[in-house]
C-alpha positions as CSV (number, residue, x, y, z in Angstrom):
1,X,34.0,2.9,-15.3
2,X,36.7,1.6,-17.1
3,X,39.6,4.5,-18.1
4,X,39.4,3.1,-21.8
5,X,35.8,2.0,-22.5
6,X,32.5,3.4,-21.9
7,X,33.8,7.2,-22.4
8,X,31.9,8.2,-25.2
9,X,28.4,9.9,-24.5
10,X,25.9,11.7,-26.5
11,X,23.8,14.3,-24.9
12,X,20.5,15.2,-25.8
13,X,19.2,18.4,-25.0
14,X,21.0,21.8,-24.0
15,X,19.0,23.3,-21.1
16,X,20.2,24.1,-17.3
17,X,20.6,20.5,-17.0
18,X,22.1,19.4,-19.8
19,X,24.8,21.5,-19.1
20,X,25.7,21.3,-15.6
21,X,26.1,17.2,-16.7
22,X,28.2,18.4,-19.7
23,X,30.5,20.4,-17.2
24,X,30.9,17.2,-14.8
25,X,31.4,14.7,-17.6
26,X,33.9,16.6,-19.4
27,X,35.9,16.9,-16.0
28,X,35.5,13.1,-15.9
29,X,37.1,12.9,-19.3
30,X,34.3,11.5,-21.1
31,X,34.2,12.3,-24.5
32,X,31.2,14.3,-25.1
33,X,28.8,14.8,-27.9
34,X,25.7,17.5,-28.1
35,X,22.5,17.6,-30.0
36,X,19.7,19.8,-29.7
37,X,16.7,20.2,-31.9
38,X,17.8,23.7,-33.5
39,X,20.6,25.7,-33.2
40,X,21.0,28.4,-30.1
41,X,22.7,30.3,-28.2
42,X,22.5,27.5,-25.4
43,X,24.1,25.0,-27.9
44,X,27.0,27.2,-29.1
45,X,27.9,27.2,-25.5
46,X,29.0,23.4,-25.4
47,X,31.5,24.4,-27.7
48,X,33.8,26.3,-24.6
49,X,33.9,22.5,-23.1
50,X,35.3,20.9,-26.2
51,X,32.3,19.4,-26.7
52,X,30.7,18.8,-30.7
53,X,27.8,20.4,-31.2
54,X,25.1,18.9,-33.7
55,X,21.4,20.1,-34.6
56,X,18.8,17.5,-35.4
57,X,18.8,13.8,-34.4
58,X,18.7,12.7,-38.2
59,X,22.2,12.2,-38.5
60,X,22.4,10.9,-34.4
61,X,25.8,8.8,-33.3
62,X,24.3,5.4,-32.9
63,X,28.2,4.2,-31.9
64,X,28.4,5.8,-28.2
65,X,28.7,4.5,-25.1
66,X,25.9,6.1,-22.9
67,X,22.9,8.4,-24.4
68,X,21.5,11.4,-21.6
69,X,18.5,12.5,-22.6
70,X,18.2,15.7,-21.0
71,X,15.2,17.3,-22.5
72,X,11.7,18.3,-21.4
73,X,9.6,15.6,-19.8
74,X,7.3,15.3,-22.6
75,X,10.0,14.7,-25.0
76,X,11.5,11.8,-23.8
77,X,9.3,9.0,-25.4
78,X,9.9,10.9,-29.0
79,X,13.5,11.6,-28.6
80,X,14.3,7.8,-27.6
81,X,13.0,6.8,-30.9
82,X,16.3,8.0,-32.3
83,X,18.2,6.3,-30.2
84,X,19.5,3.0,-31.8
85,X,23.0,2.1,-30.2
86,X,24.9,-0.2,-32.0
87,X,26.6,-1.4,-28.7
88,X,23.5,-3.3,-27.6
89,X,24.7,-2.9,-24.1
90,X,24.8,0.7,-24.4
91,X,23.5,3.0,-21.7
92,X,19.8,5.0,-22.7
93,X,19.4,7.4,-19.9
94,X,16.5,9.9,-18.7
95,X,17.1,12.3,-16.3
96,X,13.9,12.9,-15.1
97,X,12.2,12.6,-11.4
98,X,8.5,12.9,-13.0
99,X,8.9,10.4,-15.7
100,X,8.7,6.4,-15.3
101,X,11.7,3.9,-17.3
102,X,8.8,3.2,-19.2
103,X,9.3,6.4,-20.9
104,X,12.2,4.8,-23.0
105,X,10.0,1.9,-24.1
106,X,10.9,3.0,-27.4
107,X,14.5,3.0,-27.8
108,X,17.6,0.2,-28.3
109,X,20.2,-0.5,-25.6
110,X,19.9,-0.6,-21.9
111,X,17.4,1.5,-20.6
112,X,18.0,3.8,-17.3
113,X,17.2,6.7,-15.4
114,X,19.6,8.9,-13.2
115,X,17.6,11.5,-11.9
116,X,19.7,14.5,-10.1
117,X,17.7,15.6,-6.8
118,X,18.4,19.2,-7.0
119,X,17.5,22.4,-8.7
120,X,19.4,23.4,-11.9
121,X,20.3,27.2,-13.4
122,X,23.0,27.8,-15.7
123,X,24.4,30.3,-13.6
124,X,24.4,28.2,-10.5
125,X,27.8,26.8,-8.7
126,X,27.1,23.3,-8.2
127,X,28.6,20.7,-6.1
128,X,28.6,17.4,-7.7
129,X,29.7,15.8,-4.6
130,X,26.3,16.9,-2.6
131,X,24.0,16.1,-5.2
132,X,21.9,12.8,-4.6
133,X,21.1,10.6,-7.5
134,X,18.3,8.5,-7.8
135,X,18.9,5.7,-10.2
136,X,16.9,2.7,-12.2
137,X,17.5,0.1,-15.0
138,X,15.8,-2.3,-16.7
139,X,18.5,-4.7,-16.7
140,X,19.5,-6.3,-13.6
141,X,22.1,-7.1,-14.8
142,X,23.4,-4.1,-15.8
143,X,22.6,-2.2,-12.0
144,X,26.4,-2.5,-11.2
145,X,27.8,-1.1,-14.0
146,X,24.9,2.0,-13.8
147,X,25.8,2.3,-10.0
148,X,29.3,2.7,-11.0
149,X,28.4,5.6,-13.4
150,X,26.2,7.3,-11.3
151,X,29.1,7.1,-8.3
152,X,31.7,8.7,-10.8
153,X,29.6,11.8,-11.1
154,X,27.8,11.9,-7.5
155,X,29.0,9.8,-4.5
156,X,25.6,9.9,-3.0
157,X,23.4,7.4,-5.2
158,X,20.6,5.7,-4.3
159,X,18.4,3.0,-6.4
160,X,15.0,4.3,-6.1
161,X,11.9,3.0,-8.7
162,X,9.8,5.1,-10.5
163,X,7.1,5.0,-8.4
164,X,9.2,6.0,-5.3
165,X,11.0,8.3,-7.2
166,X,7.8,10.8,-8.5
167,X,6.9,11.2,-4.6
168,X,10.6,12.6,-4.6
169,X,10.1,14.7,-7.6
170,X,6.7,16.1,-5.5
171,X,8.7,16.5,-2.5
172,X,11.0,18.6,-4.4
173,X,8.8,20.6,-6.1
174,X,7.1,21.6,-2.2
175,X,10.7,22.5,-0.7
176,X,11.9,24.0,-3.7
177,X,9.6,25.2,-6.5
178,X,6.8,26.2,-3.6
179,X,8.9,27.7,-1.3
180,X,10.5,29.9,-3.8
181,X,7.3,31.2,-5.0
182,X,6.3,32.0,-1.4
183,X,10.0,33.6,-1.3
184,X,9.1,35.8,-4.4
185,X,5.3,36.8,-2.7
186,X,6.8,37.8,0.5
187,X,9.1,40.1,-1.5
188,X,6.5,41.4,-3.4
189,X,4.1,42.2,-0.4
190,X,6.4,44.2,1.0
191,X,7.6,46.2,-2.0
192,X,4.1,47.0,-2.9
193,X,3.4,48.1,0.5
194,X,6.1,49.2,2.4
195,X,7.9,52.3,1.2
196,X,11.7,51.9,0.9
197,X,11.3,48.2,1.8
198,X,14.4,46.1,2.5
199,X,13.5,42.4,1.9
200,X,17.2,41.2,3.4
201,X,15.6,42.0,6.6
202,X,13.4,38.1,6.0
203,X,17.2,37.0,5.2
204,X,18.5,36.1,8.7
205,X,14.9,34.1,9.6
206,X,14.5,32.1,6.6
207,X,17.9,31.1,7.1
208,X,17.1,30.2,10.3
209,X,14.2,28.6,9.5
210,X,16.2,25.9,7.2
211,X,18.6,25.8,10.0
212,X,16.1,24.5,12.2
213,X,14.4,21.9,10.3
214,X,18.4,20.5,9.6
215,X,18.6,20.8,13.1
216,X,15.4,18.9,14.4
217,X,13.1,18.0,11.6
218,X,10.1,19.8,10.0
219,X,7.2,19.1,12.6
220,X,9.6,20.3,15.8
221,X,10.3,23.7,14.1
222,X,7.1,24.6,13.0
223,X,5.7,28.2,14.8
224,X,3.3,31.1,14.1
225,X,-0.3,31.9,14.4
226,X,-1.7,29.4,12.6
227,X,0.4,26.8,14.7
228,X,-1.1,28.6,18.1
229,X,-4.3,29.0,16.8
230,X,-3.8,32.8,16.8
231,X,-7.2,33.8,14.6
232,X,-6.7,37.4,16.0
233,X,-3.4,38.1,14.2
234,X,-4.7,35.5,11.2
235,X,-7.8,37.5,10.6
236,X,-5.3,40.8,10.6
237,X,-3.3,39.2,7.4
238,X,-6.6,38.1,5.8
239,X,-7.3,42.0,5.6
240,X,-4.1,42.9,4.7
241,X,-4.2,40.8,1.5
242,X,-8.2,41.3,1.3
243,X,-7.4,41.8,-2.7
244,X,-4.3,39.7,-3.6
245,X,-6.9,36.6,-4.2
246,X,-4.3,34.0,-5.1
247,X,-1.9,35.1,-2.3
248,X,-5.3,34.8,0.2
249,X,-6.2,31.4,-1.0
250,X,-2.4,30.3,-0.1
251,X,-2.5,32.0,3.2
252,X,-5.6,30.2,4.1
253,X,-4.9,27.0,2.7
254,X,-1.8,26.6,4.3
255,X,-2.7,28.0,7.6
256,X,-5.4,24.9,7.6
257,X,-2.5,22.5,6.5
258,X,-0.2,24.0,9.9
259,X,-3.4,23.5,11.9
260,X,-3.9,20.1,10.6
261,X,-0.1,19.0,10.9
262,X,0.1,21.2,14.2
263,X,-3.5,18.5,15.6
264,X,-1.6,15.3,14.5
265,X,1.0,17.1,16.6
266,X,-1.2,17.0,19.6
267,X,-2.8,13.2,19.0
């Protein structure tokens, strides 16, 4: 991107995302401005980055450079209504993995999507420099100058449709959103269970656990009872969780899905 042009951006939304991009664009020097559909807490906090803070898109700048819309998935299509650029090459940008460019069918300018591979909480350290993004356009044309973007705020980019890039989003949601929950479960089985119970004790093994599948891949590093067929030890934790329905039908569906994975294994 040019030092002179291209530097003005208007930011839609002002969740975890929305602000994690704000904190990396204002470091980049673009010039940034923030709309939200009412006013928030979350809003007033743009303000600390120099950023100008607006509620409502009736009064929208239609004279920027590049438009993120940054809001939830099923607000994209309305949002992009509003979005008329005068610049007729201006960029109109999504940022989700779950949504096809087809959710901007309604808006002006070029229409785009950089979608950020990883999780986002306000509170979170990130690392722009670790952060894959997964870009599209419309415009052929226009790929270079969106690659270019994309590279300012990430070096790892990658052009990935929108077809390719929900079976990302999935993925994601498995070794992130899943895993988490089963994080949170494991915590809570032994808390309800286990007087004085110290969950940092999992700490070391699930770290090691991610340091194996770095190390050799998923299918090398799976173990466990359901992996040796162990229906002893299985039938043990069925009892133990005899109550916890969900949490049962989680233990037994993915026991069947290491079994499964663990016969391909064996093919």
């Amino acid at each position: 991107m040019s030092a002179k042009k291209d530097r003005n951006v208007v930011l839609i939304g002002c969740g975890n995302l929305a602000w994690h991009l704000a904190v990396r664009l204002t470091k980049l020097k673009f010039t940034l401005s923030v709309y939200n559909h009412r006013a928030n807490k979350d809003l007033l906090r743009f303000k600390t980055l120099n950023c100008r803070t607006h509620v409502g898109l009736g009064e929208l700048d239609q004279d920027a450079d590049i438009y993120f819309i940054c809001v939830s998935d099923s607000a994209i299509a309305k949002v992009s209504r509003s979005i008329k650029p005068q610049n007729k090459n201006a960029f109109v940008i999504h940022t989700a993995g779950a949504r096809a460019i087809d959710e901007l069918k309604n808006a002006a300018g070029i229409k785009a999507v950089i979608y950020p591979l990883q999780s986002f909480s306000k509170t979170d350290a990130l690392n722009w420099q670790l952060i894959p993004l997964l870009i599209e356009s419309e415009d052929k044309n226009a790929d270079k100058k969106l690659f270019t973007l994309a590279k300012s705020i990430s070096p790892i980019v990658k052009n990935v449709p929108s077809r390719d890039r929900m079976y990302y989003h999935l993925s994601a949601v498995f070794i992130n959103n899943f895993v988490n929950a089963l994080h949170l479960a494991s915590e809570d089985l032994l808390n309800e269970n286990v007087k004085n119970a110290d969950s940092t004790l999992l700490d070391e093994l699930s770290m090691h656990t991610l340091e194996k599948v770095f190390a050799k891949g998923a299918r090398l590093s799976q173990t466990g009872p359901a992996r040796r067929k162990d229906k002893v030890t299985m039938n043990a934790h069925r009892k133990l969780i005899a109550k916890k329905t969900s949490l049962l039908k989680v233990y037994n569906s993915l026991s069947n899905l290491i079994e499964e994975q663990s016969g391909k294994d064996e093919l």
